[in-house]
C-alpha positions as CSV (number, residue, x, y, z in Angstrom):
1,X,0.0,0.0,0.0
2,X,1.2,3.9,-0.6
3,X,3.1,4.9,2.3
4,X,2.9,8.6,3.7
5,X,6.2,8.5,5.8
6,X,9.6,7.1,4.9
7,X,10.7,4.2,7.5
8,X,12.6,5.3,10.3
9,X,15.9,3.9,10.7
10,X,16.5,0.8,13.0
11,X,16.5,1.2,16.9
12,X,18.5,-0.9,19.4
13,X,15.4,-1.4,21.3
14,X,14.0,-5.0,21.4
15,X,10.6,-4.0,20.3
16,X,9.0,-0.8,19.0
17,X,6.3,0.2,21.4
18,X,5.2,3.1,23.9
19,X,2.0,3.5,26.2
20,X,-0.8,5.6,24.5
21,X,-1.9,8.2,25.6
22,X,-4.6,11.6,25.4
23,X,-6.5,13.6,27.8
24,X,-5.2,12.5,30.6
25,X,-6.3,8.2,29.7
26,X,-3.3,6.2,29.8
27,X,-4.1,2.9,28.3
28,X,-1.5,-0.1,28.9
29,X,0.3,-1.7,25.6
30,X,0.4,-5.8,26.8
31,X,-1.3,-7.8,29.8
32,X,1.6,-9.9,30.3
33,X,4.9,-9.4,28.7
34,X,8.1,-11.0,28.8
35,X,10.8,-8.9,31.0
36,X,12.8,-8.5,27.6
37,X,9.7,-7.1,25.7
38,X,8.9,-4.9,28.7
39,X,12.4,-3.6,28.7
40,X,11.7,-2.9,25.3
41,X,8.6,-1.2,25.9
42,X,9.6,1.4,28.2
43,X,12.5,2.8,26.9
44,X,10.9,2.9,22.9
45,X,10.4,6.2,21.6
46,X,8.1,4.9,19.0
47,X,4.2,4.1,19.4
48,X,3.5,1.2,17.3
49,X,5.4,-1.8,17.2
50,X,8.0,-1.6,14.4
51,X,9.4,-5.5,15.1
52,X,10.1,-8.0,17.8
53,X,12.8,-9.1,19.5
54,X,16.3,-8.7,17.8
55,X,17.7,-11.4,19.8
56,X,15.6,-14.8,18.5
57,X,16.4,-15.2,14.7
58,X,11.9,-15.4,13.8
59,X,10.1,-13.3,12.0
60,X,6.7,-12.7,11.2
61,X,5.3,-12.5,7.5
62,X,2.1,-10.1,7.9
63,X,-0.1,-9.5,4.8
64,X,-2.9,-7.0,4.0
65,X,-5.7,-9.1,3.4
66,X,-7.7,-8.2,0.0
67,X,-7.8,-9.2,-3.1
68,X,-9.0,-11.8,-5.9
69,X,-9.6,-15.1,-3.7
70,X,-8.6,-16.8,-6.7
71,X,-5.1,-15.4,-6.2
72,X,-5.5,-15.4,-2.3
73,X,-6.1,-19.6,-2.4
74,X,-2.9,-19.8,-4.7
75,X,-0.8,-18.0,-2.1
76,X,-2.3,-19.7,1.0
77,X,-2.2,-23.1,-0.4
78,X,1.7,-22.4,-0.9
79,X,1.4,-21.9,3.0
80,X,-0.1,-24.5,3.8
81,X,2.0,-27.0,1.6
82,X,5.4,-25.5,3.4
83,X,3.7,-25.3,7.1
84,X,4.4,-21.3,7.2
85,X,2.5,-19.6,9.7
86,X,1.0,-15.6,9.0
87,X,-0.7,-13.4,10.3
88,X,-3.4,-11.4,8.4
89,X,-4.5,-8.3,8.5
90,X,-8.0,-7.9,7.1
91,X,-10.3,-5.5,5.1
92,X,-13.8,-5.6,6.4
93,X,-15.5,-5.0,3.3
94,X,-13.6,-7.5,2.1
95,X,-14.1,-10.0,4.7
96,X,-17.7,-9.4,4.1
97,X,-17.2,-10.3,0.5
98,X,-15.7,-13.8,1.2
99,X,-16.6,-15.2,4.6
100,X,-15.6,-18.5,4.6
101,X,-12.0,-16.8,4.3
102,X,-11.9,-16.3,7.6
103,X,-12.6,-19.4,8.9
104,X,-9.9,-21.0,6.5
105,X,-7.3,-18.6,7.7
106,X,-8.3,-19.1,11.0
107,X,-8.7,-23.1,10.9
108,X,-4.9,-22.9,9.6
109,X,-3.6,-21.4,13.2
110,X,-3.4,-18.0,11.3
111,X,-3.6,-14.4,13.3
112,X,-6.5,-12.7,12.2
113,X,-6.1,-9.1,12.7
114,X,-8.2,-5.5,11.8
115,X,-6.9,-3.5,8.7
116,X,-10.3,-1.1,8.6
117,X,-13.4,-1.4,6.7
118,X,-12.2,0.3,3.4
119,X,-8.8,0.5,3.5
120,X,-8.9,4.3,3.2
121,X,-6.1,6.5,3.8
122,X,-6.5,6.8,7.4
123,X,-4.0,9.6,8.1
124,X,-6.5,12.4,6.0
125,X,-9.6,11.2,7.9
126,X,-11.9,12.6,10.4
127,X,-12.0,11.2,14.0
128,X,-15.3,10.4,13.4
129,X,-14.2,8.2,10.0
130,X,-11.4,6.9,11.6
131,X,-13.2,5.5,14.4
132,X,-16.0,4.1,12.0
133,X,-13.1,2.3,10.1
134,X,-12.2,0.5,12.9
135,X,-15.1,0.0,14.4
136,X,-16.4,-1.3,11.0
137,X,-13.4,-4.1,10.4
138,X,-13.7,-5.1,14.6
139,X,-17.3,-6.0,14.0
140,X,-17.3,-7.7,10.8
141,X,-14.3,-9.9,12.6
142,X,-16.1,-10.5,15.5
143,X,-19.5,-11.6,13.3
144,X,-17.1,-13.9,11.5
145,X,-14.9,-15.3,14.4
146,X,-16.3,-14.7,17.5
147,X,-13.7,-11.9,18.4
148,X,-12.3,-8.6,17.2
149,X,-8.4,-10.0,16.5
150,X,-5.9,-9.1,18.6
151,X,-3.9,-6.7,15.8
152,X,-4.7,-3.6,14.3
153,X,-2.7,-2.3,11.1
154,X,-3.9,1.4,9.8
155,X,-4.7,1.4,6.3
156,X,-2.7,4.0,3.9
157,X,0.1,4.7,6.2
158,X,2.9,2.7,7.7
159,X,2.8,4.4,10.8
160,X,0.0,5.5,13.1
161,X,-1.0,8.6,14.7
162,X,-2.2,9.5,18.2
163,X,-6.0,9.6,16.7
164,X,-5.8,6.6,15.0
165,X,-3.6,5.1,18.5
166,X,-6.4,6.4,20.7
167,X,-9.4,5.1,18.0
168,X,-7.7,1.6,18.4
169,X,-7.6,0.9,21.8
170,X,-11.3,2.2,22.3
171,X,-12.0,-1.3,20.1
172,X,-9.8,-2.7,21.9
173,X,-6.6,-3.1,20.5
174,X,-3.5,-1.8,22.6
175,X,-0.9,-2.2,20.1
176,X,-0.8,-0.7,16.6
177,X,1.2,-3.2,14.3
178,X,4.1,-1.3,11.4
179,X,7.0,-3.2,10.3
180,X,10.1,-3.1,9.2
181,X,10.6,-4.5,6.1
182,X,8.8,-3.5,2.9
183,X,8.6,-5.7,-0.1
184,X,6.6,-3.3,-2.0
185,X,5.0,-6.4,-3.4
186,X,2.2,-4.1,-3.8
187,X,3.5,-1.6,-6.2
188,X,4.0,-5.0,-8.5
189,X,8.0,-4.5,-9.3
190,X,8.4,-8.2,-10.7
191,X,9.6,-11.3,-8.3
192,X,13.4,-10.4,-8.5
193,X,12.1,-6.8,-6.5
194,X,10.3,-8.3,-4.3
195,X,12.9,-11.1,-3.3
196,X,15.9,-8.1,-3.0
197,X,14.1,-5.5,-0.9
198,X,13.0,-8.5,1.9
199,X,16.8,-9.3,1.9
200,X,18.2,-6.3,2.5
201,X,16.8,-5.4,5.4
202,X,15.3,-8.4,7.1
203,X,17.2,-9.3,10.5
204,X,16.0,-11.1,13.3
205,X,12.4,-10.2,14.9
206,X,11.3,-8.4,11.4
207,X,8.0,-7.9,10.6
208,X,7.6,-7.8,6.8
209,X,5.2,-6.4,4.8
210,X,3.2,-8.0,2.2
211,X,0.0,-8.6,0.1
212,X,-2.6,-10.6,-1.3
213,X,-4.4,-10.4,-4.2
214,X,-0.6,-10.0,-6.2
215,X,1.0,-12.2,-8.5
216,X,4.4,-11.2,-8.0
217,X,3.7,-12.3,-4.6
218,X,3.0,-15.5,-5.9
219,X,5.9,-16.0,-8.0
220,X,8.0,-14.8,-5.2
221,X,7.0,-17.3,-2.0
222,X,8.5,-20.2,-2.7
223,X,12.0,-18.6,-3.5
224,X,11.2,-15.8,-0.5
225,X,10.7,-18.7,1.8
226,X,14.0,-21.0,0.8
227,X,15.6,-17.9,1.9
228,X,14.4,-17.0,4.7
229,X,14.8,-20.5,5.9
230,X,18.8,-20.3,4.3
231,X,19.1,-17.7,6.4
232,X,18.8,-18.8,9.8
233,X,15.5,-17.4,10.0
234,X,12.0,-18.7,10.8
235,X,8.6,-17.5,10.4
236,X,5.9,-17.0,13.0
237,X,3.3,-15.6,13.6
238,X,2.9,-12.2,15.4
239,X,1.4,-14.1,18.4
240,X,4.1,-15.7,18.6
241,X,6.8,-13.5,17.5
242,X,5.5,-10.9,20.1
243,X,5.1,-13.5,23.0
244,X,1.8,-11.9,23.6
């Protein structure tokens, strides 16, 4: 998706992550964290989670989640025929669309997570739209699975602003989810782009950015996978990457 900030450069800090906070409400990031992550937590200077810990070589392949199912089976079969776990970040509108999706994802020890109802660009909304956005996706997931997800992405931006921070936990989510590796799989580059820019700056804990609904995403998995594995690296999913 279009970005509307350039990534930040890398931090020392286990895990990207502060406490939210307007008007006086302080509103606590994790229920029970590991010492390491809540090290991490307190001395971050950012507010949304950029990646996990450097220190453990996994990482976590998260993917907007929209597009042609046709395309969208294609991709998650090569999942589930290589045992790769992900964590998903849904369109509400979208979910709407194709319903037994979720299930499927779901069924497959996926993370299910909010991405907003119409993937607008959440950064020139109203408070009033960008509540409605989330609100939208959060009930549409919990019509569909019994629960809101535990993740929150904003749409059109890869970083989050105290609005949209605030908006989020009101529906209950306490983190807001960026990462920090772009394949720009979205921008359709070709397979050899997509491959180079997850190599260059995936490290231990990254949290890579990807789509459905793309071909060169297709053509790029099995490859993307061989090396992430040749590298020392395995994938999880956030739930498990975050130990949350």
């Amino acid at each position: 998706m279009p970005q509307n900030s350039a990534p930040s450069p890398d931090r020392r800090s286990l895990l990207k992550g502060a406490a939210l906070a307007t008007g006086g409400l302080a509103a606590a990031l994790i229920s029970s964290p590991t010492q390491a992550l809540a090290a991490a937590l307190k001395n971050s200077a950012h507010p949304d989670i950029v990646h996990g810990p450097r220190s453990t070589p996994n990482v976590a392949l998260t993917f907007h989640g929209q597009g042609d199912p046709a395309i969208v089976q294609k991709l998650l079969a090569i999942f589930k025929s290589t045992s790769t776990p992900i964590s998903v970040f849904a369109i509400g509108s979208w979910l709407r669309g194709y319903p037994t999706v979720a299930k499927q994802m779901l069924d497959a020890g996926y993370d299910l997570g909010n991405h907003t109802m119409n993937h607008y660009q959440m950064k020139t909304l109203s408070a009033a739209k960008v509540d409605s956005e989330i609100a939208g996706c959060a009930a549409e997931l919990k019509k569909l699975t019994g629960n809101h997800g535990k993740w929150f992405r904003p749409s059109g931006t890869q970083y989050s602003t105290a609005l949209i921070r605030n908006a989020a936990a009101k529906y209950g989510y306490k983190q807001c989810i960026s990462y920090d590796v772009d394949s720009h799989d979205y921008q359709d580059v070709g397979k050899k782009a997509v491959l180079a820019d997850v190599a260059k700056d995936i490290k231990n804990g990254s949290i890579i950015s990807l789509h459905f609904g793309h071909q060169d995403t297709i053509d790029a998995m099995p490859t993307l996978l061989e090396n992430i594995h040749a590298k020392g690296f395995t994938p999880v999913t956030l739930t498990t990457l975050l130990a949350i």
